[in-house]
MMTF fields as JSON, N, C-alpha, C and O atoms, coordinates in Angstrom:
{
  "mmtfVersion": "1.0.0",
  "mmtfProducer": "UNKNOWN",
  "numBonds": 379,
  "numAtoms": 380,
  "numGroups": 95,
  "numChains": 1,
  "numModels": 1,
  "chainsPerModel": [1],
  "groupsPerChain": [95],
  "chainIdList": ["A"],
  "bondAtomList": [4, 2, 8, 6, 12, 10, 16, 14, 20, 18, 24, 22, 28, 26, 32, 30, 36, 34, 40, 38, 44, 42, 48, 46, 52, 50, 56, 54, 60, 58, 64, 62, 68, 66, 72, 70, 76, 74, 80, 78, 84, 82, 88, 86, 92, 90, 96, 94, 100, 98, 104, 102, 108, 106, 112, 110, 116, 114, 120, 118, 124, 122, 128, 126, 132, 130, 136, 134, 140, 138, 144, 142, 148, 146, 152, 150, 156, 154, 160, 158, 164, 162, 168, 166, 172, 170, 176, 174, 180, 178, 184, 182, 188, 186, 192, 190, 196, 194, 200, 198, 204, 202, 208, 206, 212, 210, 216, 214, 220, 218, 224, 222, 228, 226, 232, 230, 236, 234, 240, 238, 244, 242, 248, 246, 252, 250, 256, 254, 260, 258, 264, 262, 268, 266, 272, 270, 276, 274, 280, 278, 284, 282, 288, 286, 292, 290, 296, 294, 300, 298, 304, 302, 308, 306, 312, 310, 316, 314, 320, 318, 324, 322, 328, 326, 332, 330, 336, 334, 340, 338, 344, 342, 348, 346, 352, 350, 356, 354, 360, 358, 364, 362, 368, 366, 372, 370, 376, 374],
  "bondOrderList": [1, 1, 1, 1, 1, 1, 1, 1, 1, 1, 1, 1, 1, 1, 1, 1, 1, 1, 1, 1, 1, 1, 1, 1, 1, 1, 1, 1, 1, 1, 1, 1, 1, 1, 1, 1, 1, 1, 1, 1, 1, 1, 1, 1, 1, 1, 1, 1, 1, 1, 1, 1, 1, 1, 1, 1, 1, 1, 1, 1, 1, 1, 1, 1, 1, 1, 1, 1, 1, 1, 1, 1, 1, 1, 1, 1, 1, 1, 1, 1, 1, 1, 1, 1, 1, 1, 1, 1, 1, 1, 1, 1, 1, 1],
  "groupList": [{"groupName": "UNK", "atomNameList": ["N", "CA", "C", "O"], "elementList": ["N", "C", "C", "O"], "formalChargeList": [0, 0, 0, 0], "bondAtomList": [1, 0, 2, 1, 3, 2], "bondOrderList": [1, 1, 2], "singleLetterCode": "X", "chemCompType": "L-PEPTIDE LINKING"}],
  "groupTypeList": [0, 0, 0, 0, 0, 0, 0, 0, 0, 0, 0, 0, 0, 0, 0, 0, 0, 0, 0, 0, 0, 0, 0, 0, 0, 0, 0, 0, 0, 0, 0, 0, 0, 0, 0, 0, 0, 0, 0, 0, 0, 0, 0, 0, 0, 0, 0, 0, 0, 0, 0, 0, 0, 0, 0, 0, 0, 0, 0, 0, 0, 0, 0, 0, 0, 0, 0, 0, 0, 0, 0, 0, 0, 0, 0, 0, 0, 0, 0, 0, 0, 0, 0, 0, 0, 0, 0, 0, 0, 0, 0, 0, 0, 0, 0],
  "groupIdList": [1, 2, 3, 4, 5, 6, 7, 8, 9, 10, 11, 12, 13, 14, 15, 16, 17, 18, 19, 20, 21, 22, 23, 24, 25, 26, 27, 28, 29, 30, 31, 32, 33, 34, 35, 36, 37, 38, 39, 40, 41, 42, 43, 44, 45, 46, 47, 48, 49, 50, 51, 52, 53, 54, 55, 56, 57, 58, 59, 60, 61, 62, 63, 64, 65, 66, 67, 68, 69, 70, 71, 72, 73, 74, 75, 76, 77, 78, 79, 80, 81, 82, 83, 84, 85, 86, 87, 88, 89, 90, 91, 92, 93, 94, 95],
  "secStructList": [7, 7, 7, 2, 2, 2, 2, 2, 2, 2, 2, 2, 2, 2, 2, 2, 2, 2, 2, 2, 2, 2, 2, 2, 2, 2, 2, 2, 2, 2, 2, 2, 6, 6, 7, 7, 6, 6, 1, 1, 1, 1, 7, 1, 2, 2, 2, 2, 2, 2, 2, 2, 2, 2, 2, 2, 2, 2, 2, 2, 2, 2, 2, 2, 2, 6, 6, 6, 6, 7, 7, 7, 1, 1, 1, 7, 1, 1, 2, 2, 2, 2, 2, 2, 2, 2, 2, 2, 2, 2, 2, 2, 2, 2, 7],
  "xCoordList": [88.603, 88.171, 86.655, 85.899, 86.245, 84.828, 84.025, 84.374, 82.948, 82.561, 81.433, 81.177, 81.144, 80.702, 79.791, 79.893, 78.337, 77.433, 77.658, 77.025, 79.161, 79.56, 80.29, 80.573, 80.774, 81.66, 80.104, 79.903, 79.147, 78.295, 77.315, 76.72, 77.335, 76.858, 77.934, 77.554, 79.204, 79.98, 79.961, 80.068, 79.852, 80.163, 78.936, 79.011, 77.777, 76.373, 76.341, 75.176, 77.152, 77.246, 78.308, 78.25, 79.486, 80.573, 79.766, 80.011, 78.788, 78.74, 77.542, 77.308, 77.111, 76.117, 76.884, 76.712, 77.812, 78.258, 78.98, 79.232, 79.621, 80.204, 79.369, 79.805, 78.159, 77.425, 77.314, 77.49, 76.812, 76.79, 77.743, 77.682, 78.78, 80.409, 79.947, 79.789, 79.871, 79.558, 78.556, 78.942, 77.147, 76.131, 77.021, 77.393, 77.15, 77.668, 78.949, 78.985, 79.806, 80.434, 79.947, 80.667, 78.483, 77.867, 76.891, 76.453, 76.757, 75.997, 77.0, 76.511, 78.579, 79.257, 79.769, 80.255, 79.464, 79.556, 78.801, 79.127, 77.603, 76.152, 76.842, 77.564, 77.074, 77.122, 78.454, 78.65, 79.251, 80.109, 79.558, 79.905, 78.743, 78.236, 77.884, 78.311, 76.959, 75.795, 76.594, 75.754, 77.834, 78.607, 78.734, 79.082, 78.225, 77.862, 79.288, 80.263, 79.403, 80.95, 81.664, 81.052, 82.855, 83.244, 83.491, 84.069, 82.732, 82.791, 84.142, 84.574, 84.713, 85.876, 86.956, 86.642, 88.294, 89.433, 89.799, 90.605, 89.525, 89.976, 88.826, 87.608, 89.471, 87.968, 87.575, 88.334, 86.371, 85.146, 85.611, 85.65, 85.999, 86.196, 87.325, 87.384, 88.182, 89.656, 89.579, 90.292, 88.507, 87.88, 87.138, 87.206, 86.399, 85.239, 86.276, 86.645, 86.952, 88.333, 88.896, 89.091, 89.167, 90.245, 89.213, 89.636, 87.678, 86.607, 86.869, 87.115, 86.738, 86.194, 87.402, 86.981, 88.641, 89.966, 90.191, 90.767, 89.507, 89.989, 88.387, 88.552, 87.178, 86.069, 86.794, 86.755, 87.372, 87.75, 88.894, 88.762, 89.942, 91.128, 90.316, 90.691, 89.657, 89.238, 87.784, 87.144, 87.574, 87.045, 87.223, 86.699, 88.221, 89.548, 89.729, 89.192, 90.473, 91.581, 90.46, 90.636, 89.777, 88.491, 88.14, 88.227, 87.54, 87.258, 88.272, 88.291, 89.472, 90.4, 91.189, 91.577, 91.194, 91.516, 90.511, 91.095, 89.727, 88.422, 88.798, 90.011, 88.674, 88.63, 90.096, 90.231, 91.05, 92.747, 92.581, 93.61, 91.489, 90.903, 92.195, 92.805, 92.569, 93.588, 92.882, 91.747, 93.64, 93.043, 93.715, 94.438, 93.496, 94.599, 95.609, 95.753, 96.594, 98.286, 98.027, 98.583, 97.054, 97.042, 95.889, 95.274, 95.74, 94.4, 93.085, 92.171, 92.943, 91.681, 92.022, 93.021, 91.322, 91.468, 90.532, 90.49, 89.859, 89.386, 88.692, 88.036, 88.75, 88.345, 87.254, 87.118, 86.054, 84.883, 84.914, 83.898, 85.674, 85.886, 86.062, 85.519, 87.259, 88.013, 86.731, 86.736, 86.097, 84.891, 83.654, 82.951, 83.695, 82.815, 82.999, 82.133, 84.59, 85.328, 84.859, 84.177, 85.267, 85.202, 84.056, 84.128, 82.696, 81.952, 81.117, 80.387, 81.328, 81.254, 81.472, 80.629, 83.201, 83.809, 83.161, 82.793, 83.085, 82.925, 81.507, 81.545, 80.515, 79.212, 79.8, 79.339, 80.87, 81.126, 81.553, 81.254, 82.356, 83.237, 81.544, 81.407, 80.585, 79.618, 78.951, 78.677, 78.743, 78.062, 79.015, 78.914],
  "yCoordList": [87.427, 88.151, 88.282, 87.325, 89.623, 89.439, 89.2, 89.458, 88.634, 88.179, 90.021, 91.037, 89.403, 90.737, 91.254, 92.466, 90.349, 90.555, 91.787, 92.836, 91.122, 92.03, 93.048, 93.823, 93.161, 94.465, 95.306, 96.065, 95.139, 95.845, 96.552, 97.626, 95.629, 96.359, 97.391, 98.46, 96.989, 97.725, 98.944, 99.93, 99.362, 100.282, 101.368, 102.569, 100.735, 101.558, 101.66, 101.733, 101.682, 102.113, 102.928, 103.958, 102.746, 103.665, 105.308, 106.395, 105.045, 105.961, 107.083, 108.286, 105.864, 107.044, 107.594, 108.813, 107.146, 107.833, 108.55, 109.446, 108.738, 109.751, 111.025, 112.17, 110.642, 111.741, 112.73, 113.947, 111.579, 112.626, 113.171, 114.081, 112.58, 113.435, 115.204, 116.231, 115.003, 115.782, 117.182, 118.324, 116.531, 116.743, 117.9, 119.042, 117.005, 117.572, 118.995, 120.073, 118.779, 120.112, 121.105, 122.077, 121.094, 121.797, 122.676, 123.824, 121.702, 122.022, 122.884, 123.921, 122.755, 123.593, 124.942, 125.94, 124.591, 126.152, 127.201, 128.379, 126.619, 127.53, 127.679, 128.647, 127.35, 128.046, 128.984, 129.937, 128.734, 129.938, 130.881, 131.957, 130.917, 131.915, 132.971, 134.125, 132.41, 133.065, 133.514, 133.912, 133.613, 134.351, 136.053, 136.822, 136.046, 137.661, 138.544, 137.822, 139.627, 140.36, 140.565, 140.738, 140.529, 140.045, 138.78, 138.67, 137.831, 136.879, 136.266, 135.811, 136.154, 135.303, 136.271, 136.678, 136.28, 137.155, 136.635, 137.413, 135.539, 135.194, 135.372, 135.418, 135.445, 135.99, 134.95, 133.981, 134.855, 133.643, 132.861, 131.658, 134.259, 133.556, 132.623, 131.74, 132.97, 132.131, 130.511, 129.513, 130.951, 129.465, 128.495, 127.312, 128.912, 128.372, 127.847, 126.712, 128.575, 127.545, 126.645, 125.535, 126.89, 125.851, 124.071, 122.915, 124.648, 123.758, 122.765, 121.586, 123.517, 123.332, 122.121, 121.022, 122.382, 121.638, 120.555, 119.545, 120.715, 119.514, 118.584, 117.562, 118.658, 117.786, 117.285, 116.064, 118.006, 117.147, 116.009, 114.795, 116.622, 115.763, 114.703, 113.738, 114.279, 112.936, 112.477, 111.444, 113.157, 112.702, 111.859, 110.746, 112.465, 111.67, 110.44, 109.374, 110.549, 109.658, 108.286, 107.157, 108.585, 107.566, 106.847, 105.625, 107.602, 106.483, 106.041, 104.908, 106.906, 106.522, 104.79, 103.88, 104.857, 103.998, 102.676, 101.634, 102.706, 101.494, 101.791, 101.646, 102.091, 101.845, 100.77, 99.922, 101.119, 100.389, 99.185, 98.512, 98.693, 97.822, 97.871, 96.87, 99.166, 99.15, 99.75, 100.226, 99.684, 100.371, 101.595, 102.121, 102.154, 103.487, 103.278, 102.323, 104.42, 103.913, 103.34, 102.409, 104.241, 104.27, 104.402, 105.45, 103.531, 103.295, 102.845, 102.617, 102.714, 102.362, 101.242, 101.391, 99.934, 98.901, 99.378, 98.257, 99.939, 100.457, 101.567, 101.97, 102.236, 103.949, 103.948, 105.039, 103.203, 103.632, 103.813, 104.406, 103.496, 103.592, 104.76, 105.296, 105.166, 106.716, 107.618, 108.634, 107.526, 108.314, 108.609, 109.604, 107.337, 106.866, 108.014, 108.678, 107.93, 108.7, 110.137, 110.773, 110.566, 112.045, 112.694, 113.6, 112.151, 112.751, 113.004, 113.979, 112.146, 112.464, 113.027, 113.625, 113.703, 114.318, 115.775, 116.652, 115.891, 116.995, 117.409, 118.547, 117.019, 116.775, 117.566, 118.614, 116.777, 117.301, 118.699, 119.532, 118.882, 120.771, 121.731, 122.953, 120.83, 121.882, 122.75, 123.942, 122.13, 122.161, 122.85, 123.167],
  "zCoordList": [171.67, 170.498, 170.53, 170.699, 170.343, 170.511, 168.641, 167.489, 169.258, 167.549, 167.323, 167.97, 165.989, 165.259, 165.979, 166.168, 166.763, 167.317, 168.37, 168.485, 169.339, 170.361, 170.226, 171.14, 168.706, 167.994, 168.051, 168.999, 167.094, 166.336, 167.736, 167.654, 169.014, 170.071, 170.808, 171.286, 170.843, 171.546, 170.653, 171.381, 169.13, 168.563, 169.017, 168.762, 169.744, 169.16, 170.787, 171.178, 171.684, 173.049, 172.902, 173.574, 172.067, 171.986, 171.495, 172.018, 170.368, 169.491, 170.785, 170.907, 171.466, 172.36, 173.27, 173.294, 174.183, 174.603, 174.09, 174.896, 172.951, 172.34, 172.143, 172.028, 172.126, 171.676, 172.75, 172.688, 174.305, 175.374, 175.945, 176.771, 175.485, 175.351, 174.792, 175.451, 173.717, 172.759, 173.582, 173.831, 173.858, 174.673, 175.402, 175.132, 176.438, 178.23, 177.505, 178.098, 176.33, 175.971, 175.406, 175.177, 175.015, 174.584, 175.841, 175.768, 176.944, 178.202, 178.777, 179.224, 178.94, 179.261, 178.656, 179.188, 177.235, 176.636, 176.844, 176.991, 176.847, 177.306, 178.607, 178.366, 179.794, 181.278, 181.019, 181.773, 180.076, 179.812, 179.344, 179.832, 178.494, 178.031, 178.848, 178.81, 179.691, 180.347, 181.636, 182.442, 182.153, 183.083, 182.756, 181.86, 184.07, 183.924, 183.255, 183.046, 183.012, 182.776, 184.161, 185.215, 184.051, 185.293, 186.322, 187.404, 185.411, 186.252, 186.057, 187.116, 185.331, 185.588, 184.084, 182.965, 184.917, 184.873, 183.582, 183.072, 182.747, 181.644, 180.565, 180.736, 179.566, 178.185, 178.117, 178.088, 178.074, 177.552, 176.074, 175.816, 175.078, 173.877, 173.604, 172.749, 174.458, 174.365, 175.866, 175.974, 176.629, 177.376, 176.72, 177.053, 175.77, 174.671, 173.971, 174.273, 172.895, 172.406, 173.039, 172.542, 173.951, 174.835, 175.382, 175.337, 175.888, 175.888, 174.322, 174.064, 173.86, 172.497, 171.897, 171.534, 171.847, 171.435, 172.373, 171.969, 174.51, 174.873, 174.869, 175.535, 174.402, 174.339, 172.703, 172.55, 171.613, 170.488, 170.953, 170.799, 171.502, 171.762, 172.541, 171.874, 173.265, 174.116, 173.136, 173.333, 172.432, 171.454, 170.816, 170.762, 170.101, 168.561, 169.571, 169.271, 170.772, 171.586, 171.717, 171.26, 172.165, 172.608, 171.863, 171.981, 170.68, 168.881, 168.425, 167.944, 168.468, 167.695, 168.254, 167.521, 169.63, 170.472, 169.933, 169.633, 169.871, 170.02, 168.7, 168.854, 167.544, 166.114, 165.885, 165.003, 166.94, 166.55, 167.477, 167.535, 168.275, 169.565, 170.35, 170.725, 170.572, 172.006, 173.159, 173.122, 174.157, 175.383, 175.66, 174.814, 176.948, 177.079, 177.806, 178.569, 177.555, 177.677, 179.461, 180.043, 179.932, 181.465, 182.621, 182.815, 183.154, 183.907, 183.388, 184.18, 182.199, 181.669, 180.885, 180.182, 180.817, 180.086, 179.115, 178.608, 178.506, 177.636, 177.557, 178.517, 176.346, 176.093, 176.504, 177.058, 176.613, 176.593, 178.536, 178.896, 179.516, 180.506, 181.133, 182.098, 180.118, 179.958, 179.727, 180.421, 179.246, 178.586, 179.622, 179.797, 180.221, 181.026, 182.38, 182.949, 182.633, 183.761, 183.519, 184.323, 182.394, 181.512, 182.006, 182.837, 181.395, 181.377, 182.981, 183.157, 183.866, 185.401, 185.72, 186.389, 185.651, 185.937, 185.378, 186.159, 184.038, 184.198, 184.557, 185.026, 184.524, 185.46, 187.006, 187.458, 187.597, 188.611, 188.63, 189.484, 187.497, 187.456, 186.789, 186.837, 186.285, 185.838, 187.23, 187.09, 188.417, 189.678, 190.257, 191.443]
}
């Protein structure tokens, strides 16, 4: 059980990386934007939605997870891991 000291730090590392969660989907909306016409066979406005619904869903999943102190169903002993994974990753699909 961690005591409050190590709750009240884990929350204020959760909450930053949440943010650059946040951040990095906002860094990817802008490079949607800015695709010339033509560049890609699907509408921007209905990719921006779809961005937009899966940076909330791992959003929710991530806090929501650490707020209930569970981990995830699979591969991650804890969300902030998952998060950790996330935002690399998509670092990697921005390039």
């Amino acid at each position: 059980m961690l005591s409050d000291q190590e709750m009240a730090s884990e929350q204020l590392l959760l909450e930053a990386l949440l943010d650059s969660w946040d951040q990095n989907n906002t860094i990817l909306l802008n490079l949607l934007r800015i695709l010339p016409k033509g560049g890609l066979e699907a509408r921007t406005s209905r990719i921006e939605q779809m961005l937009k619904e899966s940076a909330k869903a791992v959003r929710d999943a991530v806090k929501g997870r650490r707020e209930a102190g569970r981990g995830m169903d699979l591969h991650y002993d804890h969300p902030i891991l998952l998060l950790e994974h996330m935002v690399w990753q998509e670092g990697y699909h921005h390039g």
